[in-house]
C-alpha positions in Angstrom: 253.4 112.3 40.0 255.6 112.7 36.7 256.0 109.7 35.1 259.3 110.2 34.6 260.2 111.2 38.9 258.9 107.3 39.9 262.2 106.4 38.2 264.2 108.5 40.4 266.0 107.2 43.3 266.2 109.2 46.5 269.7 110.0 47.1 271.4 109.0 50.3 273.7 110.8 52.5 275.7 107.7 52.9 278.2 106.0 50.8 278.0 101.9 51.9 281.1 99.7 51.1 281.1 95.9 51.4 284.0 94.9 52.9 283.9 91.0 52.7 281.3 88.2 51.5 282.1 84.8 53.0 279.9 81.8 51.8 278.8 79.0 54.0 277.7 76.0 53.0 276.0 73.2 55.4 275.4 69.7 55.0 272.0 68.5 55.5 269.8 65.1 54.5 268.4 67.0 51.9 271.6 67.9 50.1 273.9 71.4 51.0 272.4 74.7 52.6 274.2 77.5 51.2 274.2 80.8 52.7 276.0 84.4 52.8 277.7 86.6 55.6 278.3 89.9 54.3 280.5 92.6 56.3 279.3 96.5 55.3 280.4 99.7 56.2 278.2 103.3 56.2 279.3 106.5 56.5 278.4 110.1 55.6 282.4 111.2 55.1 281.3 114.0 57.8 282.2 112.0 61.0 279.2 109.5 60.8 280.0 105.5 61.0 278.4 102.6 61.4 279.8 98.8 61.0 276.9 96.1 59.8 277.2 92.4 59.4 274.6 90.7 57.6 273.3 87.0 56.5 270.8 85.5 54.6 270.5 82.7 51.7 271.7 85.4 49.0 274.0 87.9 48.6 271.8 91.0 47.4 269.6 89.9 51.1 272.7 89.6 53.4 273.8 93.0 52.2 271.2 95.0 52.4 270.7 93.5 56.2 274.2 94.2 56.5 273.5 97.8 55.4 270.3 98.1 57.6 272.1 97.3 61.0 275.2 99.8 59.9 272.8 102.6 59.7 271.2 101.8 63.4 274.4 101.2 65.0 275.9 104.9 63.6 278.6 106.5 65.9 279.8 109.9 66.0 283.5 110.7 65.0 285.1 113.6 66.0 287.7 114.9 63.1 289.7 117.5 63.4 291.4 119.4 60.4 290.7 116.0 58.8 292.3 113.4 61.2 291.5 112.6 64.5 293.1 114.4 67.5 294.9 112.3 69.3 296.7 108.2 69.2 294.7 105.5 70.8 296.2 101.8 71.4 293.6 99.3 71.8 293.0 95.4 72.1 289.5 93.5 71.3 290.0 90.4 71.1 292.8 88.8 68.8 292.7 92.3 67.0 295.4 94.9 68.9 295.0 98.2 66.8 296.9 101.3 66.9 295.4 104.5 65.7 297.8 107.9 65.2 297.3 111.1 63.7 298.9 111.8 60.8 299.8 115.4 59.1 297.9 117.3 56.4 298.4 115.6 53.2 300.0 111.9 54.5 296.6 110.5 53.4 295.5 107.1 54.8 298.0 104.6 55.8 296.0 101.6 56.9 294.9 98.0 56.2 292.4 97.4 54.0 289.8 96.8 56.5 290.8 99.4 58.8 290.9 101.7 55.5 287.2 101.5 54.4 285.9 102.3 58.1 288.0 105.5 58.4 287.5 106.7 55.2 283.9 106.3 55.3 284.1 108.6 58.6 285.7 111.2 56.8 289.0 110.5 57.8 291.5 112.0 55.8 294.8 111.7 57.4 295.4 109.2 59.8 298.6 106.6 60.3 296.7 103.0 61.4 298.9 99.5 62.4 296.8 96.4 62.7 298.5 93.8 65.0 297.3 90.0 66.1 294.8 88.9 63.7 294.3 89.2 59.8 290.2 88.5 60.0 288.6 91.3 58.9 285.5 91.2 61.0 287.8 91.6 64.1 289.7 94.1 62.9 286.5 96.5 61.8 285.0 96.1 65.0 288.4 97.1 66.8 288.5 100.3 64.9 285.1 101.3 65.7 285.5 100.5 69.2 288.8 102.7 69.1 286.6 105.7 67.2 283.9 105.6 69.8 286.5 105.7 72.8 288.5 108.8 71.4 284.9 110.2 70.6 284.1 109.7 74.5 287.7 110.8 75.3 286.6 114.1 73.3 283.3 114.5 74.8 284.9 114.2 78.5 288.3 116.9 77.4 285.7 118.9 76.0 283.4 118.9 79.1 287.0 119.6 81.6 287.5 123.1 79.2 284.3 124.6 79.9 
């Protein structure tokens, strides 16, 4: 090997975002037990997404596990002239979510959480309204529920053609 290629990272075919870090701290006889949740999203901006949530006694730790379990739990998007091809309404949990295709060149009107998961599918018009609940780890899991759903939708509207 070149000396200089063990220097070289391999590049990845996913872009990861953090979304949140929240600290927790415990009290214990021996004094406080601090530790990290970290919320992360992959995606390949070619219809590929996966949510991760990860926690450990550092930051750098919880988000790489939060990374890792992204990456296994990918889903498959389907996009269409970069939105998605048809509205879905759903409700998980507190989190009520409404997802709409927008037209070429509206870009991405959505909350910040619901933002970073779409965009990281490759999403590039889309119109999102996040009702109920502010917490973001609610609202992330919503819209990949709502992703897969209109991803099965497609599957079975695709299967009725043939």
């Amino acid at each position: 090997m070149n000396p200089a290629q063990q220097f070289i990272q391999p590049v990845s075919e996913f872009t990861e975002s953090v979304i949140q870090v929240n600290r927790t701290s415990k009290k214990t006889t021996g004094g406080n037990k601090i530790g990290f949740a970290v919320l992360a999203v992959v995606g390949n901006k070619q219809g590929k997404v996966g949510v991760g949530h990860g926690k450990a006694g550092d930051v750098a730790s919880a988000i790489r596990k939060a990374v890792s379990g992204a990456k296994k739990h990918l889903i498959e998007v389907p996009v269409s002239n970069g939105t998605i091809p048809f509205g879905i309404t759903l409700k998980r949990g507190a989190a009520k979510l409404i997802l709409k295709p927008a037209p070429k060149g509206s870009g991405i009107i959505a909350g910040g959480a619901v933002r970073s998961v779409v965009a990281a599918a490759g999403i590039e018009n889309i119109s999102s309204k996040i009702l109920g609940t502010g917490n973001k780890l609610s609202n992330v899991y919503a819209t990949l529920e709502a992703l897969e759903q209109i991803s099965a939708m497609e599957k079975k509207f695709s299967a009725r053609k043939k």
